[in-house]
C-alpha positions in Angstrom: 5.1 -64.1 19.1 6.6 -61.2 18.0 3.6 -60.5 15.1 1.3 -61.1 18.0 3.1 -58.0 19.9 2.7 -55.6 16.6 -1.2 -56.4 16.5 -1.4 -55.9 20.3 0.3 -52.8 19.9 -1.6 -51.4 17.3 -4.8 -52.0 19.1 -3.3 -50.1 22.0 -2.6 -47.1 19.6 -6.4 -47.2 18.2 -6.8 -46.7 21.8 -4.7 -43.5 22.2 -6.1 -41.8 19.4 -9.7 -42.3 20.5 -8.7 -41.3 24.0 -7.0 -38.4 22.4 -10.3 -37.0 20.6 -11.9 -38.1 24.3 -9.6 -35.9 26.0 -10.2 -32.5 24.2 -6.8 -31.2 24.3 -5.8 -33.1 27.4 -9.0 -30.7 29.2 -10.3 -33.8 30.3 -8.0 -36.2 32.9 -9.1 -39.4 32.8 -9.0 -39.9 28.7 -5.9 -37.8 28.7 -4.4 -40.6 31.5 -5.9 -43.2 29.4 -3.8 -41.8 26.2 -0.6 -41.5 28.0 -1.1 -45.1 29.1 -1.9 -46.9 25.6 0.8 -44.3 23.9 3.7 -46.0 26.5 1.7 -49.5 26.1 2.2 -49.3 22.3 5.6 -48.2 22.2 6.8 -50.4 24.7 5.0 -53.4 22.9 6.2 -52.3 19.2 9.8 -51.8 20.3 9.7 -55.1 21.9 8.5 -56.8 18.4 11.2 -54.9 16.8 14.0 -57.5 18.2 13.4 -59.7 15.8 11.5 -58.1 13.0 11.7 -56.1 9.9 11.4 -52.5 11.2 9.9 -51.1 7.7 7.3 -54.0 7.6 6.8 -54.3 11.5 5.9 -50.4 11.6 3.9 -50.4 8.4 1.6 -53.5 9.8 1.9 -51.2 13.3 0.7 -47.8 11.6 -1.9 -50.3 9.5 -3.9 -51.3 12.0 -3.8 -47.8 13.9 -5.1 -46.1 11.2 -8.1 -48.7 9.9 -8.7 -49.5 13.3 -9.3 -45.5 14.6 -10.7 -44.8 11.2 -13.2 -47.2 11.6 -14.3 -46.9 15.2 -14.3 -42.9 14.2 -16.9 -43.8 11.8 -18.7 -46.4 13.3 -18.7 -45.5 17.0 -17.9 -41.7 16.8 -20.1 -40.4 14.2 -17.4 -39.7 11.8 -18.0 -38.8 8.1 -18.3 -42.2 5.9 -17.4 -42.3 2.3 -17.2 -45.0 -0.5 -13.4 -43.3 -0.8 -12.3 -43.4 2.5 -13.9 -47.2 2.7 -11.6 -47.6 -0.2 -8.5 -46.0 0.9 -8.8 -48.2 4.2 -8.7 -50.8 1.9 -6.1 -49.8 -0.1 -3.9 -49.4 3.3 -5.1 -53.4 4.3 -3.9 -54.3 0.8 0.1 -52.1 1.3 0.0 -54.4 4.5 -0.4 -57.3 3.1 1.9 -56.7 0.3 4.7 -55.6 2.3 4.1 -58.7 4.6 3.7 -61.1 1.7 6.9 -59.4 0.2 9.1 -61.3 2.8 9.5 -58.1 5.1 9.4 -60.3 8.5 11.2 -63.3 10.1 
Protein backbone atom coordinates (compact mmCIF):
# COMPACT_ATOMS: atom_id res chain seq x y z
CA UNK A 1 0.00 0.00 0.00
CA UNK A 2 2.58 2.20 0.81
CA UNK A 3 4.41 1.94 -2.98
CA UNK A 4 0.94 2.67 -4.18
CA UNK A 5 1.04 6.12 -2.06
CA UNK A 6 4.66 7.10 -3.64
CA UNK A 7 3.20 6.54 -7.24
CA UNK A 8 0.07 8.41 -6.30
CA UNK A 9 2.09 11.03 -5.07
CA UNK A 10 4.29 11.54 -7.75
CA UNK A 11 1.49 11.87 -10.15
CA UNK A 12 0.17 14.61 -8.00
CA UNK A 13 3.62 16.41 -8.21
CA UNK A 14 3.52 16.03 -12.26
CA UNK A 15 0.48 17.90 -11.51
CA UNK A 16 1.99 20.85 -9.56
CA UNK A 17 4.62 21.50 -11.93
CA UNK A 18 2.42 21.69 -14.92
CA UNK A 19 0.04 23.88 -12.97
CA UNK A 20 3.09 25.83 -12.04
CA UNK A 21 4.12 26.66 -15.80
CA UNK A 22 -0.02 27.09 -16.10
CA UNK A 23 0.01 29.61 -13.49
CA UNK A 24 2.64 32.14 -14.87
CA UNK A 25 4.10 33.22 -11.70
CA UNK A 26 1.05 32.46 -9.63
CA UNK A 27 -0.63 35.58 -12.28
CA UNK A 28 -3.21 33.21 -12.94
CA UNK A 29 -5.63 31.81 -9.83
CA UNK A 30 -7.09 28.89 -10.77
CA UNK A 31 -3.64 26.88 -11.93
CA UNK A 32 -1.89 28.68 -9.09
CA UNK A 33 -4.95 27.01 -6.64
CA UNK A 34 -4.52 23.93 -8.56
CA UNK A 35 -0.52 23.84 -7.60
CA UNK A 36 -1.06 24.65 -4.03
CA UNK A 37 -3.52 21.73 -3.91
CA UNK A 38 -1.38 18.86 -5.70
CA UNK A 39 1.91 20.46 -3.80
CA UNK A 40 -0.03 19.64 -0.20
CA UNK A 41 -1.70 16.37 -1.93
CA UNK A 42 1.88 15.15 -2.73
CA UNK A 43 3.41 15.87 0.41
CA UNK A 44 0.82 14.63 2.47
CA UNK A 45 0.72 11.33 0.42
CA UNK A 46 4.68 10.90 0.30
CA UNK A 47 5.09 11.53 4.07
CA UNK A 48 2.35 9.08 4.69
CA UNK A 49 4.46 6.26 2.55
CA UNK A 50 7.38 7.27 4.45
CA UNK A 51 6.03 5.20 7.76
CA UNK A 52 7.17 2.29 6.52
CA UNK A 53 9.60 2.90 3.74
CA UNK A 54 13.08 3.56 2.86
CA UNK A 55 13.22 7.36 2.76
CA UNK A 56 16.32 7.44 0.22
CA UNK A 57 14.52 4.87 -2.14
CA UNK A 58 10.84 6.12 -1.41
CA UNK A 59 11.94 9.84 -2.43
CA UNK A 60 14.11 8.76 -5.36
CA UNK A 61 11.02 6.57 -6.84
CA UNK A 62 8.90 10.02 -5.67
CA UNK A 63 11.31 12.60 -7.54
CA UNK A 64 11.41 9.68 -10.47
CA UNK A 65 8.28 9.77 -11.57
CA UNK A 66 7.88 13.70 -11.12
CA UNK A 67 10.51 14.38 -13.25
CA UNK A 68 9.81 11.70 -16.35
CA UNK A 69 6.33 12.22 -15.82
CA UNK A 70 6.48 16.48 -16.21
CA UNK A 71 9.23 15.97 -18.68
CA UNK A 72 7.23 14.04 -20.76
CA UNK A 73 3.92 15.74 -20.71
CA UNK A 74 6.22 19.08 -21.28
CA UNK A 75 7.19 17.44 -24.38
CA UNK A 76 4.38 15.80 -25.44
CA UNK A 77 1.42 17.99 -24.39
CA UNK A 78 3.26 21.34 -23.86
CA UNK A 79 5.38 21.79 -26.93
CA UNK A 80 8.54 21.29 -25.11
CA UNK A 81 11.93 20.83 -26.89
CA UNK A 82 12.53 16.87 -27.63
CA UNK A 83 15.88 15.34 -27.90
CA UNK A 84 17.39 11.74 -28.49
CA UNK A 85 19.48 13.02 -25.07
CA UNK A 86 16.84 14.09 -22.98
CA UNK A 87 14.84 10.70 -24.15
CA UNK A 88 17.88 9.09 -22.88
CA UNK A 89 18.51 10.81 -19.74
CA UNK A 90 14.66 10.02 -18.84
CA UNK A 91 15.80 6.78 -19.33
CA UNK A 92 18.70 6.79 -17.49
CA UNK A 93 16.59 8.31 -14.40
CA UNK A 94 13.79 5.08 -14.93
CA UNK A 95 16.87 2.77 -14.89
CA UNK A 96 18.53 4.77 -11.06
CA UNK A 97 14.83 3.85 -9.98
CA UNK A 98 14.89 0.65 -10.63
CA UNK A 99 18.25 -0.01 -9.39
CA UNK A 100 17.73 1.59 -6.20
CA UNK A 101 14.42 -0.39 -5.81
CA UNK A 102 15.93 -3.64 -6.95
CA UNK A 103 18.84 -2.87 -4.48
CA UNK A 104 16.54 -3.74 -1.50
CA UNK A 105 15.86 -0.01 -0.60
CA UNK A 106 12.06 -0.70 0.46
CA UNK A 107 10.06 -2.95 2.90
Amino acid sequence: MAWILVILAGLFEVAMALCLKASKNFSEWPPSVGFLVFAVTSFGLLSHALKSLDVGTAYAVWVGIGAVGTAALGMLVMGDHVSAVKIGALACIIIGVIGLNLAGGGH
